[in-house]
Z-matrix of the N, CA and C atoms (Angstrom, degrees):
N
C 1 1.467
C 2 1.536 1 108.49
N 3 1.383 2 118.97 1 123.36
C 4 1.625 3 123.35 2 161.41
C 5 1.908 4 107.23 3 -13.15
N 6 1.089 5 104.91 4 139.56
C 7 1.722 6 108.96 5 136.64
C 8 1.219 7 138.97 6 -67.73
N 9 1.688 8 121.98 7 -32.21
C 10 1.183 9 134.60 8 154.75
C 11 1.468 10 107.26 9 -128.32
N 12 1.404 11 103.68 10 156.89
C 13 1.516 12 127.12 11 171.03
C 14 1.613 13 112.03 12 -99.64
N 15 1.412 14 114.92 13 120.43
C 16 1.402 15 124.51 14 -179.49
C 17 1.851 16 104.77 15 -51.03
N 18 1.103 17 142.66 16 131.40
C 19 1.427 18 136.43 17 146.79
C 20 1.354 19 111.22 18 -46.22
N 21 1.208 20 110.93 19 146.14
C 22 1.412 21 124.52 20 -160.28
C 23 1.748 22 108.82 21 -64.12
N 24 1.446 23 124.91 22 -41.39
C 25 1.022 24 140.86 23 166.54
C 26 1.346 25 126.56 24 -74.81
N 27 1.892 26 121.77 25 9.18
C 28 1.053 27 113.54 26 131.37
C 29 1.543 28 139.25 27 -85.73
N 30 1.045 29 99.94 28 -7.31
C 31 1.840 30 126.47 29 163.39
C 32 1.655 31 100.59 30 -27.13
N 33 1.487 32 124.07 31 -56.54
C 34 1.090 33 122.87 32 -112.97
C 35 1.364 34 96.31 33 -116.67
N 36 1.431 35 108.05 34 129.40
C 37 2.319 36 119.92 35 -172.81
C 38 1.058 37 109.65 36 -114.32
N 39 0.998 38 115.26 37 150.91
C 40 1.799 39 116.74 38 -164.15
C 41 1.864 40 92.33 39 -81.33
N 42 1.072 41 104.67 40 162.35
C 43 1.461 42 117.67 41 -172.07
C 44 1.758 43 89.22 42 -144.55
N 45 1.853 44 88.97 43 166.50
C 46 1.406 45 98.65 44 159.23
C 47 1.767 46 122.32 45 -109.03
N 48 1.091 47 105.34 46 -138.50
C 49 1.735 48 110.91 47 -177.80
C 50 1.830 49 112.30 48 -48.56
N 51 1.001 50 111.53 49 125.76
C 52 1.475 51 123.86 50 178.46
C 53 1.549 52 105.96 51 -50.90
N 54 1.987 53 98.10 52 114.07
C 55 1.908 54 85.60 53 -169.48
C 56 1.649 55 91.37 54 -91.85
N 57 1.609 56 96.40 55 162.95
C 58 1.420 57 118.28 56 178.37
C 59 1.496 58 128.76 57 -10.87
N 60 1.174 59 159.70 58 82.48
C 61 1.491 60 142.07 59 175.71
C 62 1.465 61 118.31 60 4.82
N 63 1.688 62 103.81 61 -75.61
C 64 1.581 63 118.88 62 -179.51
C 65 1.599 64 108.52 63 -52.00
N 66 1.451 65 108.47 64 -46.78
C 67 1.941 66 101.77 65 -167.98
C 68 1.178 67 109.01 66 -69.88
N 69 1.595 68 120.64 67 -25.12
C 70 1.889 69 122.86 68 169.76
C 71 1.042 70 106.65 69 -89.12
N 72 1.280 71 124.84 70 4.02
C 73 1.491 72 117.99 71 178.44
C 74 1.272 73 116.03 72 47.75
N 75 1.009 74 123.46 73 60.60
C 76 1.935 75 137.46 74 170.79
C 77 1.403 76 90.64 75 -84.15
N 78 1.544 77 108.17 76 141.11
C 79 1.224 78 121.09 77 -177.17
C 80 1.167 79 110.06 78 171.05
N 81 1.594 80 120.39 79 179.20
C 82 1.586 81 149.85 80 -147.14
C 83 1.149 82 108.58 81 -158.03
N 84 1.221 83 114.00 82 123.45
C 85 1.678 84 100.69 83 147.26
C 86 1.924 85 113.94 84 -143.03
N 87 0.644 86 120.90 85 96.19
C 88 1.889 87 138.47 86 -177.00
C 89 1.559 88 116.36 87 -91.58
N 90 1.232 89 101.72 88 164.75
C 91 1.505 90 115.65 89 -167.28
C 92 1.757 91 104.98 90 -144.87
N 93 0.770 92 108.12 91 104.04
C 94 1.687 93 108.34 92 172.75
C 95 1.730 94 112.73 93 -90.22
N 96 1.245 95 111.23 94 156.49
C 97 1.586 96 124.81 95 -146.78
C 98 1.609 97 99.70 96 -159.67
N 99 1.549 98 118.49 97 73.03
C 100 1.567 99 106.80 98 173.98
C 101 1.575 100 97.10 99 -92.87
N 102 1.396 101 87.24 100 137.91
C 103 2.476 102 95.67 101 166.00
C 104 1.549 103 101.75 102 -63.53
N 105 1.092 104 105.43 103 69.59
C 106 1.765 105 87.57 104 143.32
C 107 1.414 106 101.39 105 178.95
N 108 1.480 107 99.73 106 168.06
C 109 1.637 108 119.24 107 -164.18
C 110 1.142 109 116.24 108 -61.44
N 111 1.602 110 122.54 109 -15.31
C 112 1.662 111 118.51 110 161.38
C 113 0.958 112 109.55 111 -125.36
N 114 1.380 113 114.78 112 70.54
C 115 1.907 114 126.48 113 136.92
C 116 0.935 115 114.70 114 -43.03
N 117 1.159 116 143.07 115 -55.20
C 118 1.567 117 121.42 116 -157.45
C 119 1.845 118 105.00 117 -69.97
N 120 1.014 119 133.18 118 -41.85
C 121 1.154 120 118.26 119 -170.83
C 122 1.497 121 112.33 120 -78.68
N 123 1.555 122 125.14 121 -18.66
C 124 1.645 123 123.92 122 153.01
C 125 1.423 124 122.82 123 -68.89
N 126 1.604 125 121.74 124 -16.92
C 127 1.208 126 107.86 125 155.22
C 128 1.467 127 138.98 126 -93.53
N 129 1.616 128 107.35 127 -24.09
C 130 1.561 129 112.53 128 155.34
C 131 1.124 130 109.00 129 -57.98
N 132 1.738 131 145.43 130 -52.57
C 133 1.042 132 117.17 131 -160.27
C 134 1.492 133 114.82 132 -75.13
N 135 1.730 134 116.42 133 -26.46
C 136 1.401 135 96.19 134 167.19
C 137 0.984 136 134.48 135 -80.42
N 138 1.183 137 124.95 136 -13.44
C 139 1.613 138 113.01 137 167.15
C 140 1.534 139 115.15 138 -81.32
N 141 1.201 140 104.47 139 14.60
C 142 1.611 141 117.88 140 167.47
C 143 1.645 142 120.50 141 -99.33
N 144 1.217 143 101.73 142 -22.83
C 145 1.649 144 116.48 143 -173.01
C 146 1.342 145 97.40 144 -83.66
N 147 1.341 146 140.95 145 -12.22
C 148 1.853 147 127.58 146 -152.79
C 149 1.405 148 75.16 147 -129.40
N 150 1.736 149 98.71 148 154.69
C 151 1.258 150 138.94 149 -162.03
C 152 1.524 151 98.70 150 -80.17
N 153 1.441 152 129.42 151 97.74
C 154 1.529 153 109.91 152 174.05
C 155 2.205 154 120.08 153 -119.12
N 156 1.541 155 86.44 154 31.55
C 157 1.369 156 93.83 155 -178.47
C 158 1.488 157 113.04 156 -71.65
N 159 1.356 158 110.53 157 -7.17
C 160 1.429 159 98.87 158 -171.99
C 161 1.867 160 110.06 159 -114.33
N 162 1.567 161 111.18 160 -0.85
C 163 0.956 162 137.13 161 139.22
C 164 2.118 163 143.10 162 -70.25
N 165 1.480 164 91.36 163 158.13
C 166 1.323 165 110.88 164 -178.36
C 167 1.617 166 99.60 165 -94.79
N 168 1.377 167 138.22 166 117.15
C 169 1.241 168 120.41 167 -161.65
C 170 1.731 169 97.26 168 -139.25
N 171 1.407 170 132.43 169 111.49
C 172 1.231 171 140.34 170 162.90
C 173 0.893 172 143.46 171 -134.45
N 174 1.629 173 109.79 172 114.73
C 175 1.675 174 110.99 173 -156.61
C 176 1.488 175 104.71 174 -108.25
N 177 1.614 176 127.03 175 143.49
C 178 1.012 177 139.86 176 158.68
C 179 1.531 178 124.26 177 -98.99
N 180 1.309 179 105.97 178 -157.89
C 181 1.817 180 112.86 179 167.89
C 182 1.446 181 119.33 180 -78.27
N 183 1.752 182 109.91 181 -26.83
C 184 1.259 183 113.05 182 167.25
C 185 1.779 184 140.26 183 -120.81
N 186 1.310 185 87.84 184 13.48
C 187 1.838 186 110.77 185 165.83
C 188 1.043 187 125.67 186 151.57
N 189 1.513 188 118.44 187 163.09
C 190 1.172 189 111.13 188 -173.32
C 191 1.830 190 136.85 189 -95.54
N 192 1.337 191 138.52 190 113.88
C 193 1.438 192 131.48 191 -158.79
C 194 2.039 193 92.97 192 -87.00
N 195 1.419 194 74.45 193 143.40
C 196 1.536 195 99.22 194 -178.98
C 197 1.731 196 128.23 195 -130.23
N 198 1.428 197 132.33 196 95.81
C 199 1.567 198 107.05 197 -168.54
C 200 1.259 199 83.74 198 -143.65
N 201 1.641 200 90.87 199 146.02
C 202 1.487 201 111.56 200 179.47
C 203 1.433 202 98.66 201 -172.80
N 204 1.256 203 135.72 202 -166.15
C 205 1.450 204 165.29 203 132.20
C 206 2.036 205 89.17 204 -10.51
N 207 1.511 206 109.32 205 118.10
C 208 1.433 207 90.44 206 148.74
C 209 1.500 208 151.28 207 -72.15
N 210 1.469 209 112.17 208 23.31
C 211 0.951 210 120.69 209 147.94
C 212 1.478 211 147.47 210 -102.44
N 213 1.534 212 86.66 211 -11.58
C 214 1.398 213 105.64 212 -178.63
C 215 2.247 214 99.41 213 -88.08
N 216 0.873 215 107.44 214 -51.18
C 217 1.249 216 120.66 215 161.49
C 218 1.863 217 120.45 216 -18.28
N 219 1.855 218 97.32 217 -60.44
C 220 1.343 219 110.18 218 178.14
C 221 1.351 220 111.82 219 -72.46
N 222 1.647 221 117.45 220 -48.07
C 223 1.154 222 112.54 221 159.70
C 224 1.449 223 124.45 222 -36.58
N 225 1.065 224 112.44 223 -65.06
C 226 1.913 225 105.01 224 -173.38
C 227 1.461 226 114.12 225 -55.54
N 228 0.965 227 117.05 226 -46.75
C 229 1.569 228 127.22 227 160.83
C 230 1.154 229 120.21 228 -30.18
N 231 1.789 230 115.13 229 -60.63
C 232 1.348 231 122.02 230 167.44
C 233 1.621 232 121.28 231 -34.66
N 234 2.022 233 106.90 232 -62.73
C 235 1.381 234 112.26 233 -160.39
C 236 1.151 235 69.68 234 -89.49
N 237 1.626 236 162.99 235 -142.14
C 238 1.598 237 132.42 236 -95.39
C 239 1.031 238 134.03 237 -27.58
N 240 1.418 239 114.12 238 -59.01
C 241 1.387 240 133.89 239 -170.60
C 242 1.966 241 92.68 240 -61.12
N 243 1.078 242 115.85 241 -52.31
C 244 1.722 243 113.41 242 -178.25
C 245 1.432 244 89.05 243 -61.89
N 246 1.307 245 139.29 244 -75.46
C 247 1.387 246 125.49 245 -151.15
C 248 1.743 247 113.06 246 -44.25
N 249 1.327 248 110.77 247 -55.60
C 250 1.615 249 123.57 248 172.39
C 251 1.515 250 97.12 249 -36.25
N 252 1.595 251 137.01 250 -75.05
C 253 1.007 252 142.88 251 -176.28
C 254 1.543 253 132.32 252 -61.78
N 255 1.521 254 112.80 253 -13.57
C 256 1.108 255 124.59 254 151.10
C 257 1.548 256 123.92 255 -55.77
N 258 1.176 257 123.85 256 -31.01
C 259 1.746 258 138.72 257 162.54
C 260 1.153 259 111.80 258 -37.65
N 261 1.495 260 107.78 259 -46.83
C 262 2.084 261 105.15 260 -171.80
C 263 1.520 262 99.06 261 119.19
N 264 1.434 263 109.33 262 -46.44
C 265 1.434 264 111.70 263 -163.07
C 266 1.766 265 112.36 264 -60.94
N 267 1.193 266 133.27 265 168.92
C 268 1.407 267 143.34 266 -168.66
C 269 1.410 268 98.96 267 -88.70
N 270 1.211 269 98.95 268 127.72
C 271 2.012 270 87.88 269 -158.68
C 272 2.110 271 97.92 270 -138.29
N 273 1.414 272 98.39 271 116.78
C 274 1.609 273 89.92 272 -179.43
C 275 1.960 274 98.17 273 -98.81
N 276 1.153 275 89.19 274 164.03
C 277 1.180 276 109.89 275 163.04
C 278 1.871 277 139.51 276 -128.29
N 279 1.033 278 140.56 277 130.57
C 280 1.589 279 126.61 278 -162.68
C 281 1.249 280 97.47 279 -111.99
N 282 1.299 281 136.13 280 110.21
C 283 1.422 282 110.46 281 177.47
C 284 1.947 283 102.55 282 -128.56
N 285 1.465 284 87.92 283 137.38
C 286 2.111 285 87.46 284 -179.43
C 287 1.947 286 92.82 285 -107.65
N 288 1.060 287 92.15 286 145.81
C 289 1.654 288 98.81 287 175.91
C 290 1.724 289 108.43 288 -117.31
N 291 1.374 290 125.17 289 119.98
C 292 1.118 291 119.28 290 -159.89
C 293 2.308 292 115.24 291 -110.18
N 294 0.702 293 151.80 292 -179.02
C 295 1.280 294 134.89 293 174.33
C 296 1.436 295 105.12 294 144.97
N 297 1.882 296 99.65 295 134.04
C 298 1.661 297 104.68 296 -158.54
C 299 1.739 298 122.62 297 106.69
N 300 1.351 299 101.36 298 -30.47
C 301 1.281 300 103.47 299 -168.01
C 302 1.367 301 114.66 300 -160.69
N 303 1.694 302 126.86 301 98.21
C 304 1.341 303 130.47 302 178.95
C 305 1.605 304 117.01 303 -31.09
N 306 1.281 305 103.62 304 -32.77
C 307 1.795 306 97.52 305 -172.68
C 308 1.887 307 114.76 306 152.37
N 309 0.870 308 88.90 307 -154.50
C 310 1.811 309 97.65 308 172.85
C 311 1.255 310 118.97 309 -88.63
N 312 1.590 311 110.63 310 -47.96
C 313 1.802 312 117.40 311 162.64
C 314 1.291 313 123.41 312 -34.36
N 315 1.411 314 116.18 313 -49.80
C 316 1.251 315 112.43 314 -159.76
C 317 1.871 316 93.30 315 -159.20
N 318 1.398 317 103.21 316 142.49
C 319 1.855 318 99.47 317 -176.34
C 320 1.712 319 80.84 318 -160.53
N 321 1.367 320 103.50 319 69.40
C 322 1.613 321 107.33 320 158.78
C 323 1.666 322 99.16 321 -98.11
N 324 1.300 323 120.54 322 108.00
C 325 1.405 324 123.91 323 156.67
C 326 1.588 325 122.39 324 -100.08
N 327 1.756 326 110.38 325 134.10
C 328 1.853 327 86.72 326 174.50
C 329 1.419 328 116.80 327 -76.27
N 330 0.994 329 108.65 328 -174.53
C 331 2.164 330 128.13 329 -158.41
C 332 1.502 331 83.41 330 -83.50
N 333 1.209 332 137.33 331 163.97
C 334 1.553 333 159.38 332 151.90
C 335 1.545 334 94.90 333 129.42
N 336 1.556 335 90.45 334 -166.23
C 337 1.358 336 114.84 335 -167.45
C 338 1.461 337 109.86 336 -63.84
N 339 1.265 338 122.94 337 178.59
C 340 1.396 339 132.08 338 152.08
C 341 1.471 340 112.69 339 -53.67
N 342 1.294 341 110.88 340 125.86
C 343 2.010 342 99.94 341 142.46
C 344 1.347 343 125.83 342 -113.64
N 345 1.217 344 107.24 343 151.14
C 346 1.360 345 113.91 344 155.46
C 347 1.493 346 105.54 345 -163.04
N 348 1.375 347 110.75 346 155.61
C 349 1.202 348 130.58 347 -172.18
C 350 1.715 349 118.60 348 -54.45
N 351 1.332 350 140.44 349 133.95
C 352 1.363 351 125.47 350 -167.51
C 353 1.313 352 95.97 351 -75.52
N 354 1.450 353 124.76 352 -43.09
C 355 2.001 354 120.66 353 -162.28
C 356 1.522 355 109.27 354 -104.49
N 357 1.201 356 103.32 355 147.85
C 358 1.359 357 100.88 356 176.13
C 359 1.811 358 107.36 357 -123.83
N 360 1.579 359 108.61 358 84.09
C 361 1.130 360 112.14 359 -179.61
C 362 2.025 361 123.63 360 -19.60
N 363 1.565 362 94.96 361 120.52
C 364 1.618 363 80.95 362 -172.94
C 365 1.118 364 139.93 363 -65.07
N 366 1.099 365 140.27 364 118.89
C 367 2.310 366 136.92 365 -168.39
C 368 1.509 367 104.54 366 -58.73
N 369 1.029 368 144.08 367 128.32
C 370 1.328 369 175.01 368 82.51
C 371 1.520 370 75.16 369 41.80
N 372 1.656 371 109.20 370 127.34
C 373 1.508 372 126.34 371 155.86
C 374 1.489 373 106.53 372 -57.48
N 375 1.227 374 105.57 373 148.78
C 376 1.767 375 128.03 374 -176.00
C 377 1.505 376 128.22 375 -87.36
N 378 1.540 377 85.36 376 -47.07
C 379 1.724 378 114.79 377 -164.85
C 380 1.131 379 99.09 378 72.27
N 381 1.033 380 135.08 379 33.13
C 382 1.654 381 132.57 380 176.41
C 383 1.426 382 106.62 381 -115.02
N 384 1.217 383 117.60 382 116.52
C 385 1.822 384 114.75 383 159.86
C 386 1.519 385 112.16 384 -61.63
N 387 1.107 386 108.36 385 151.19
C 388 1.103 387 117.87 386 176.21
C 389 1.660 388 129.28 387 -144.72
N 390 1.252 389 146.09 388 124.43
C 391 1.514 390 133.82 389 166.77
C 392 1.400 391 116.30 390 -107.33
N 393 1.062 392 136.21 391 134.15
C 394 1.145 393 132.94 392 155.68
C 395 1.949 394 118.87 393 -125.73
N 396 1.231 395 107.07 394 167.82
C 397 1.060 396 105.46 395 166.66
C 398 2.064 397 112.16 396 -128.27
N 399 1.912 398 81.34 397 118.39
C 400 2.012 399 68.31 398 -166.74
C 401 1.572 400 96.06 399 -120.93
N 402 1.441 401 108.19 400 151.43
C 403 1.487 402 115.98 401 166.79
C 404 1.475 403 106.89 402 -119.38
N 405 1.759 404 100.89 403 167.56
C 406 1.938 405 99.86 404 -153.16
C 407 1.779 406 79.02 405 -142.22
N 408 1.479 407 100.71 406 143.75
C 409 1.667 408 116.95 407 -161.75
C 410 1.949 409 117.31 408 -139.01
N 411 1.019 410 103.25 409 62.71
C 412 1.234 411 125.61 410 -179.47
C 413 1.397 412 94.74 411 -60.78
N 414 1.361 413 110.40 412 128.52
C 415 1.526 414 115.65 413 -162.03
C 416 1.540 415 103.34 414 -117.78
N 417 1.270 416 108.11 415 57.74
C 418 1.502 417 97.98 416 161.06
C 419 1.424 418 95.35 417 -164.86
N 420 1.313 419 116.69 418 175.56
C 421 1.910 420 120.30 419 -158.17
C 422 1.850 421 89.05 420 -134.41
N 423 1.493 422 120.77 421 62.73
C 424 0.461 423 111.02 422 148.98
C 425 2.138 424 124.13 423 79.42
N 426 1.601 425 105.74 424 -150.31
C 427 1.235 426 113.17 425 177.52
C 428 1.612 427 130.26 426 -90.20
N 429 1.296 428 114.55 427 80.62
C 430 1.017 429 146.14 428 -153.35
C 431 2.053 430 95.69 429 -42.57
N 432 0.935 431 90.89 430 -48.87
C 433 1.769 432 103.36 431 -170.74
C 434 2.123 433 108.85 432 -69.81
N 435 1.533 434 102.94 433 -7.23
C 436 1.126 435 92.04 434 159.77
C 437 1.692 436 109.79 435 -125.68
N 438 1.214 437 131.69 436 6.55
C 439 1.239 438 143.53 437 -125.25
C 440 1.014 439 135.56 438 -9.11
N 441 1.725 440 115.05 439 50.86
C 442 1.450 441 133.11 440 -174.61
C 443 1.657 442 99.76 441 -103.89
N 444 1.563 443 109.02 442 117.08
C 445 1.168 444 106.72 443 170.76
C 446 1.518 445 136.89 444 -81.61
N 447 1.208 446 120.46 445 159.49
C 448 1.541 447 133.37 446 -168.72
C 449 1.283 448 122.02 447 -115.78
N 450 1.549 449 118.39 448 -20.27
C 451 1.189 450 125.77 449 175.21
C 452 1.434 451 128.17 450 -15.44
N 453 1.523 452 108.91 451 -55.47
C 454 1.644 453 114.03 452 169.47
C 455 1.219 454 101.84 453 -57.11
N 456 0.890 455 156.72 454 -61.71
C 457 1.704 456 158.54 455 -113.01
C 458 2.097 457 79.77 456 -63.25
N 459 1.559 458 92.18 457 -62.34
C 460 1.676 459 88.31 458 -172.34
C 461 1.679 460 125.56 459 -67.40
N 462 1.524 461 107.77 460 -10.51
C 463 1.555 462 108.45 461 -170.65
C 464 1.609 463 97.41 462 -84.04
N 465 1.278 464 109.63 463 -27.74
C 466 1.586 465 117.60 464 -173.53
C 467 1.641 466 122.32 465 -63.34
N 468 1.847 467 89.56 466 -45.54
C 469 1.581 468 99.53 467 178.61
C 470 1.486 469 98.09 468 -86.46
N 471 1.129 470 141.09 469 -22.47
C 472 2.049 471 105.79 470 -177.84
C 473 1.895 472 85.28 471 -104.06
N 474 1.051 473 151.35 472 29.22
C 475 1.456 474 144.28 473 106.05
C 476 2.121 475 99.38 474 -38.27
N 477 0.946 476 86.22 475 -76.77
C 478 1.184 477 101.98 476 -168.70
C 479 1.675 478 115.76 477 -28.27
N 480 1.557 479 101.67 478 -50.82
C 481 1.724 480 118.88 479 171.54
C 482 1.228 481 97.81 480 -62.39
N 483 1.651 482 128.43 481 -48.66
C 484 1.417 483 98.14 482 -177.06
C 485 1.307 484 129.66 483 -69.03
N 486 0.842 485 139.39 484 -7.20
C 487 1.423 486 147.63 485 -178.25
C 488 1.766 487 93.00 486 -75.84
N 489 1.298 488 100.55 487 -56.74
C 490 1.565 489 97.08 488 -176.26
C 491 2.055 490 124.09 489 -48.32
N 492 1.296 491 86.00 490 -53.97
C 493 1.518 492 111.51 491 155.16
C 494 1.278 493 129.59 492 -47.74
N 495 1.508 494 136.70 493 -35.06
C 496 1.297 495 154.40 494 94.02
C 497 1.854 496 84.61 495 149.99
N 498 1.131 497 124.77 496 40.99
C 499 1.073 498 126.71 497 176.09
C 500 1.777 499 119.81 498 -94.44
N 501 1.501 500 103.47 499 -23.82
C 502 1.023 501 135.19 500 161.19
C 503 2.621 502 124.44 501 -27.88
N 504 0.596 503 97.61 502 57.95
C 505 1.460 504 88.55 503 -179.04
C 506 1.202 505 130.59 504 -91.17
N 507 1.510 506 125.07 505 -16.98
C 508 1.983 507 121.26 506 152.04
C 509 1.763 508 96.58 507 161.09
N 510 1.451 509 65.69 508 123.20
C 511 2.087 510 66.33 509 172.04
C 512 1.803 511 121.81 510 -77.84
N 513 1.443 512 81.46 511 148.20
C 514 2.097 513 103.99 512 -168.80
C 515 0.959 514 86.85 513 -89.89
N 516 1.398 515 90.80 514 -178.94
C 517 1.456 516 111.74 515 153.77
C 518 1.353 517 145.28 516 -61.51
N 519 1.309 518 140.66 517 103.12
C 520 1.386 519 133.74 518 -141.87
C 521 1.348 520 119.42 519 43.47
N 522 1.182 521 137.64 520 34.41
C 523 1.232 522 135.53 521 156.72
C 524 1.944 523 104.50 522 -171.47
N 525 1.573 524 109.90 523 -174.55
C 526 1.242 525 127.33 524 -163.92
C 527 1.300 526 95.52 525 -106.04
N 528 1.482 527 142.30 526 158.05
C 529 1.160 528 148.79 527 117.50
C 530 1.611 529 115.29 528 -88.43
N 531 1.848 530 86.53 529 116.93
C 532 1.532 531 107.15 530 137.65
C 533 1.139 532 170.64 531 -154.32
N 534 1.205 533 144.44 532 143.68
C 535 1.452 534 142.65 533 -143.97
C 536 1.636 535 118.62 534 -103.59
N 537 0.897 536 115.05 535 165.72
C 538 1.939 537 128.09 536 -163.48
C 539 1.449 538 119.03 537 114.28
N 540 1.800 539 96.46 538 -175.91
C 541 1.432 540 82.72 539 166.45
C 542 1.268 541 139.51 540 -82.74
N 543 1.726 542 132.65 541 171.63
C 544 0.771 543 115.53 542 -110.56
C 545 2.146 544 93.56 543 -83.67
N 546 1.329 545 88.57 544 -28.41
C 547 1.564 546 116.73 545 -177.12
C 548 2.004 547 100.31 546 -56.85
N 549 1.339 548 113.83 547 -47.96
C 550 1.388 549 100.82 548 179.47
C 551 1.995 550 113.83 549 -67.55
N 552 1.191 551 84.34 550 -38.10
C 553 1.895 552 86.62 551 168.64
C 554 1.541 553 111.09 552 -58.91
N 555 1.621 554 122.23 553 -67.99
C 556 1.481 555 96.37 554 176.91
C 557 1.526 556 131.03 555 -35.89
N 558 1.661 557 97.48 556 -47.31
C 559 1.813 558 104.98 557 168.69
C 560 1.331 559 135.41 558 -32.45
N 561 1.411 560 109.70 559 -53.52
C 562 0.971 561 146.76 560 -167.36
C 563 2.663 562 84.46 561 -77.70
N 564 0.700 563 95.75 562 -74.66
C 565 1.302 564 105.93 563 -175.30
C 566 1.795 565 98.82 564 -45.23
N 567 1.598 566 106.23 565 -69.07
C 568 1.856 567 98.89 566 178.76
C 569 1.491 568 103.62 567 -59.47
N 570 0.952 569 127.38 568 0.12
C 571 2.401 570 114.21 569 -173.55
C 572 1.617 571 85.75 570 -79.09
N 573 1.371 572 115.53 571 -51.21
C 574 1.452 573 137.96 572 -156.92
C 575 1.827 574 98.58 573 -60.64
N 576 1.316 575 113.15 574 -43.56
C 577 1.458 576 115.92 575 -163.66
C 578 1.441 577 98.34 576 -77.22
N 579 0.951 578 101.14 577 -57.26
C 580 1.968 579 109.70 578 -178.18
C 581 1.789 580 111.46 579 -65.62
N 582 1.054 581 119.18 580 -29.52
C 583 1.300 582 120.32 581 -174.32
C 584 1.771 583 107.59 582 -67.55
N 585 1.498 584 96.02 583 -35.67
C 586 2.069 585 107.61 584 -175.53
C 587 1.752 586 82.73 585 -76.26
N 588 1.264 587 131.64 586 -45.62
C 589 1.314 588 131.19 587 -161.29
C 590 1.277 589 117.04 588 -68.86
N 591 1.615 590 114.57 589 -2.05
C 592 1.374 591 119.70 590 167.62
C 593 1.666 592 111.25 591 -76.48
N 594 1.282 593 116.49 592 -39.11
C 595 1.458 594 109.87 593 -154.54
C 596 1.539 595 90.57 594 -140.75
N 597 1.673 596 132.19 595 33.72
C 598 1.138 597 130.96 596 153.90
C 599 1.802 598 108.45 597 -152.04
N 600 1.123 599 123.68 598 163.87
C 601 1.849 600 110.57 599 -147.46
C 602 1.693 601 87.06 600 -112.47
N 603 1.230 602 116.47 601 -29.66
C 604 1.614 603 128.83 602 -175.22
C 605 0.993 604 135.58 603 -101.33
N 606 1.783 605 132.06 604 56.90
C 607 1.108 606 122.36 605 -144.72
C 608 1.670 607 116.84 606 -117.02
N 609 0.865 608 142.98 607 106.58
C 610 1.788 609 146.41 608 173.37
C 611 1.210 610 113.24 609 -82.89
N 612 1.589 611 107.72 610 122.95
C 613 1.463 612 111.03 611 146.86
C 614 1.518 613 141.95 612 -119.22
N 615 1.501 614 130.10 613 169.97
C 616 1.196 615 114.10 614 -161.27
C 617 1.384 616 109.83 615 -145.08
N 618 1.342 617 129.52 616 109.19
C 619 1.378 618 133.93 617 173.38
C 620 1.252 619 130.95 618 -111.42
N 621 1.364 620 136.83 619 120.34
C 622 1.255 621 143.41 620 -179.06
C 623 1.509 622 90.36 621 -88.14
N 624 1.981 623 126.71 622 137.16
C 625 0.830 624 133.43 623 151.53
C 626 1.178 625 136.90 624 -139.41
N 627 1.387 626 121.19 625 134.23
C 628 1.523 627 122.57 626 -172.86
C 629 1.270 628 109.67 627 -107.53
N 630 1.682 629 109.35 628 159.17
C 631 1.447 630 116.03 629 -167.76
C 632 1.924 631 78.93 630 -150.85
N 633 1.561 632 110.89 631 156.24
C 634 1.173 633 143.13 632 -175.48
C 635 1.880 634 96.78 633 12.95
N 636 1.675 635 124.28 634 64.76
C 637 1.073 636 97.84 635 143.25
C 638 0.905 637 137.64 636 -76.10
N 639 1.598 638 122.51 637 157.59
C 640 1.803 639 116.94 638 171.47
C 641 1.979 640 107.72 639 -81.42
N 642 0.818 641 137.53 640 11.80
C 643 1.373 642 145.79 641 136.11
C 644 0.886 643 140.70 642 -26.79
N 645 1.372 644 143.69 643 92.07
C 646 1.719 645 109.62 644 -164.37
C 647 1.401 646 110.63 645 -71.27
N 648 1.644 647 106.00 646 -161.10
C 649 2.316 648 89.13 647 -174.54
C 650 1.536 649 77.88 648 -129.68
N 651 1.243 650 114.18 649 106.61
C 652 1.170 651 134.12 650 157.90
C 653 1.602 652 111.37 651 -37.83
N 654 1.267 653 132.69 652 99.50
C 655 1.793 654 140.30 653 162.34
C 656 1.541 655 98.18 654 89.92
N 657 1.567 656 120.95 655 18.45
C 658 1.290 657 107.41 656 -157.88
C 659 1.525 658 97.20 657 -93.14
C-alpha cells in the first residue's frame, strides 16, 4: 500500500478537445432486477421513462448497452434505475461503466494522453436511498520503464473523495460500500470513473445497486 494517497485533484492533465463518445468508447451496459413477479413491465417502463435521444440505446435478453457523453450516460442510469425503484418493489441494479476502449472487436485508440472530462455535472437528488457496492479498474499498471505499478494511487484517492462526499461507508471485500441517494452514489461512482480517466486511457467501473431492500444494512 502507498505511504501517501494522491488528492483527487492531482489526478488530473490537461487534455485537449473532447474526442468522440463512440471512438473512446464511453459507455454502459446494466441490467436491472426488480423482486417481483411482474418485472417485465417495471423494466420496460423504465427504460422508457429516461431521456435516451441523445444516446445509443440497446437492449437484449441480458442487458442493456448504453454510449453517449458521460454525462448523458449517468443521467439515463439515474432516471431508469429511479423509475424501476419508484414502484416500491426491491429493485437491484448491475451496472459496468466502460471508457478508453470500444470493446473486444475493435480497440483502435489514438496516441496522447488520457481524457476525461474535469466536471461531472451534478444528478438531481432522487429521494431514493440507495447502497451499492462498486469497484473502479484502471487498466494499466502504471510505469512501464520500472514495472512497478500505480494503479491504486487512483482507486485510493476517489475512495478518498468519497468519504469527502460522505457517500463513503467501509470498504468490503473487493469493492467499496456506498450509501445515499441514489443520484449522489452514481456521482460519487462517475467522479471515480473520470478521475482514473485523467491519468489512465482504460478505465472500468462496476456497481452493484440496491434500492428499497427489506434487509436491514448491516453497519450501514
Amino acid at each position: 500500500m502507498p505511504e501517501t494517497i494522491r488528492p483527487l485533484h492531482t489526478l488530473a492533465t490537461p487534455s485537449t478537445a473532447p474526442p468522440d463518445p463512440r471512438s473512446y468508447g464511453v459507455g454502459a451496459r446494466f441490467s436491472l432486477h426488480p423482486m417481483t413477479t411482474d418485472f417485465v413491465p417495471v423494466i420496460l417502463d423504465a427504460l422508457t421513462a429516461a431521456d435516451a435521444s441523445a444516446l445509443e440505446v440497446v437492449t437484449d435478453d441480458v442487458s442493456t448497452f448504453v454510449q453517449g457523453t458521460e454525462s448523458d450516460v449517468l443521467t439515463y442510469l439515474r432516471d431508469v434505475i429511479a423509475a424501476a425503484a419508484a414502484t416500491g418493489v426491491h429493485t437491484v441494479a448491475h451496472v459496468l461503466l466502460s471508457r478508453g476502449c470500444p470493446g473486444e472487436v475493435a480497440c483502435e485508440l489514438r496516441d496522447g494522453d488520457p481524457y476525461a472530462p474535469t466536471d461531472l455535472p451534478a444528478l438531481a437528488p432522487t429521494g431514493l436511498r440507495a447502497a451499492a457496492h462498486w469497484s473502479l479498474y484502471p487498466l494499466d499498471d502504471g510505469d512501464a520503464a520500472t514495472g512497478r505499478g500505480d494503479h491504486m494511487a487512483a482507486i485510493y484517492a476517489v475512495i478518498e473523495r468519497a468519504k469527502e462526499r460522505g457517500t463513503f461507508t467501509r470498504s468490503e471485500h473487493f469493492a467499496t460500500r456506498l450509501d445515499g441517494d441514489l443520484a449522489d452514489v452514481l456521482t460519487t461512482v462517475g467522479e471515480g470513473w473520470l478521475a482514473a480517466g485523467r491519468v489512465v486511457r482504460h478505465v472500468t467501473s462496476h456497481a452493484t445497486i440496491s434500492l428499497n431492500s427489506p434487509s436491514p444494512a448491516a453497519g450501514a
